[in-house]
C-alpha positions in Angstrom: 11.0 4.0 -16.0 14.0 5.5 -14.1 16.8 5.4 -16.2 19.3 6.1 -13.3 20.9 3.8 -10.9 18.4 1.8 -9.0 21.2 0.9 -6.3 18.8 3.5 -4.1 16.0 1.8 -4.6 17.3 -1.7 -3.6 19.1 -0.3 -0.9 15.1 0.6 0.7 13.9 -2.1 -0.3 16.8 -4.1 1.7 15.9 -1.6 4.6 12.3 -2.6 4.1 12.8 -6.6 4.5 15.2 -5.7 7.3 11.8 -4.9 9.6 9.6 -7.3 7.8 12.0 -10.0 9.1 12.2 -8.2 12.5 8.3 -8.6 12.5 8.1 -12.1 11.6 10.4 -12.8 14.6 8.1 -10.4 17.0 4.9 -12.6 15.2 6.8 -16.2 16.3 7.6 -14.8 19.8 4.1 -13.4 20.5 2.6 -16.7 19.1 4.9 -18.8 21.2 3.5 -16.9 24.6 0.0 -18.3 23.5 -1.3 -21.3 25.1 -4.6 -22.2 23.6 -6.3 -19.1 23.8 -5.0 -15.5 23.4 -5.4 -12.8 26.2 -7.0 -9.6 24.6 -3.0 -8.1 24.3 -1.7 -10.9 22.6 -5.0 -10.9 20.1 -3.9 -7.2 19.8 -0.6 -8.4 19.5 -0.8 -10.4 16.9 -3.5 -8.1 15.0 -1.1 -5.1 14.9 1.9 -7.1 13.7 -0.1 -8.3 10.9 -1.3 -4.6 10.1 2.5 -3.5 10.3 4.0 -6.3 7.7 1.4 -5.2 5.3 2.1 -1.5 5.4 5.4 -2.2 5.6 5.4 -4.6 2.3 3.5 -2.0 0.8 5.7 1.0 1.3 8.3 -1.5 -1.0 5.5 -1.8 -3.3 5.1 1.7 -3.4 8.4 2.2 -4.1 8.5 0.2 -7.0 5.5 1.8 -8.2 7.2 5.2 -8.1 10.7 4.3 -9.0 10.4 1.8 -11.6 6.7 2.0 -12.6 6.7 6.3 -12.5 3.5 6.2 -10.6 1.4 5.2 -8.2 -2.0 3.9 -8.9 -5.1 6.4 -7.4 -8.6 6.4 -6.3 -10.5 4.7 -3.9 -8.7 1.3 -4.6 -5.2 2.1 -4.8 -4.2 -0.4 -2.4 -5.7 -2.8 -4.6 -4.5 -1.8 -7.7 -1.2 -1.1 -6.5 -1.0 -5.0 -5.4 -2.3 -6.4 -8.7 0.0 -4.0 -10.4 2.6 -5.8 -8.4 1.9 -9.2 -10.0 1.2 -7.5 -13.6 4.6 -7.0 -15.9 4.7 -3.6 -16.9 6.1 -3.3 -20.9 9.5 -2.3 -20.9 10.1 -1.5 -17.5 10.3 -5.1 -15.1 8.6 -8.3 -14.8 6.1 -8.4 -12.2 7.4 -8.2 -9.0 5.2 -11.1 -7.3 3.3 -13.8 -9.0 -0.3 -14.5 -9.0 -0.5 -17.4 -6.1 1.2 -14.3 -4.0 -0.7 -12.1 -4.9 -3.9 -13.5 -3.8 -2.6 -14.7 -0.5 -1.4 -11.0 0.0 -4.9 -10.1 -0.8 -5.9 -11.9 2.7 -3.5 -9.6 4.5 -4.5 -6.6 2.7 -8.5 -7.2 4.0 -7.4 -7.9 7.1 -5.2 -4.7 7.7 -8.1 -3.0 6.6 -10.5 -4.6 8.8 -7.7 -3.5 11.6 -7.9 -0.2 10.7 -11.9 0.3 10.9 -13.1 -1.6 14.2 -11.8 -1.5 17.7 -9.1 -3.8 19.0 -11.8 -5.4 21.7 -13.5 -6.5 18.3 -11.0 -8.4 17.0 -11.6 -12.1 16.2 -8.6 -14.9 16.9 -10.2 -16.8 14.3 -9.6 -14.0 11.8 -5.8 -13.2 13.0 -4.8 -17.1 13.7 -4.8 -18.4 9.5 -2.7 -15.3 8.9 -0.4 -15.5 11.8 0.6 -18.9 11.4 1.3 -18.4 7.5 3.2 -15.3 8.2 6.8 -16.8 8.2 6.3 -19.0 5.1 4.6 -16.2 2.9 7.4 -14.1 4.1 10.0 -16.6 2.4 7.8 -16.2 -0.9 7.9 -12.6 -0.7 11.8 -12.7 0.0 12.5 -14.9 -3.0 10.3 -13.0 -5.2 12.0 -9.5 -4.1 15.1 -10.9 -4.9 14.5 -11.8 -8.5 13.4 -8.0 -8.7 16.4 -6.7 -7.2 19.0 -9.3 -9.5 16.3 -7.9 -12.7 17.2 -3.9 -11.4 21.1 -4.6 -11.0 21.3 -6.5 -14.6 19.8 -2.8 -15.6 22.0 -0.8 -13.8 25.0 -2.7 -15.5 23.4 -2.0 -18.8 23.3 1.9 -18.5 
């Protein structure tokens, strides 16, 4: 565990939910252009906005990994292992950083993005994007909430050293 400040840590992670909340918005502004159906852009749309909050949530999971954690999980899995790490307490270091029900509704978002990242837009399915896209702004909140506890847990630390 870093036994430094972790005001640079929280201060990417702050950074980090800045454009997760900036995607949520672009999410509820392509969703309200949609009708009934989506054109292919707007499927596309909606698909790569998806892609982006994941990556996006995971470069703050990967920061926690490295910063507080001292590693980052490897191998062929490592996205995997790097989210159940997230919900996992580590001994001596923080408590987990999201709780089980999160982390198995981030688990959707983590097949999806990389199902987005091995086929061709035109292959995308509106049935496979719509679930997501609609709980987008609610899971964010979770996620939020859940970050914030984290960040309270590293500034108690900070005051400590």
């Amino acid at each position: 565990m870093n036994t430094g400040s972790f005001s640079p840590l929280i201060s990417e992670i702050k950074a980090e939910k800045d454009h997760l909340q900036a995607l949520v918005a672009e999410l509820e502004e392509v969703l309200d252009g949609i009708d009934e159906e989506p054109t292919s852009v707007e499927l596309r749309a909606t698909g790569s906005i998806l892609h982006d909050y994941y990556t996006g949530l995971e470069k703050i999971f990967r920061l926690i990994a490295l910063e507080v954690d001292g590693d980052l999980p490897s191998g062929s899995d490592w996205h995997k292992r790097l989210l159940d790490r997230m919900a996992a307490e580590i001994e001596e270091a923080r408590p987990p950083a999201i709780n089980k029900s999160l982390k198995e509704k981030l688990g959707e978002y983590l097949r999806f993005r990389h199902l987005f990242r091995h086929i061709y837009g035109f292959e995308l399915n509106w049935n496979q994007c719509t679930p997501l896209a609609k709980n987008l702004k609610s899971l964010h909140k979770e996620i939020e909430e859940k970050l914030e506890e984290l960040e309270e847990f590293l500034r108690k630390i900070d005051q400590t050293y």
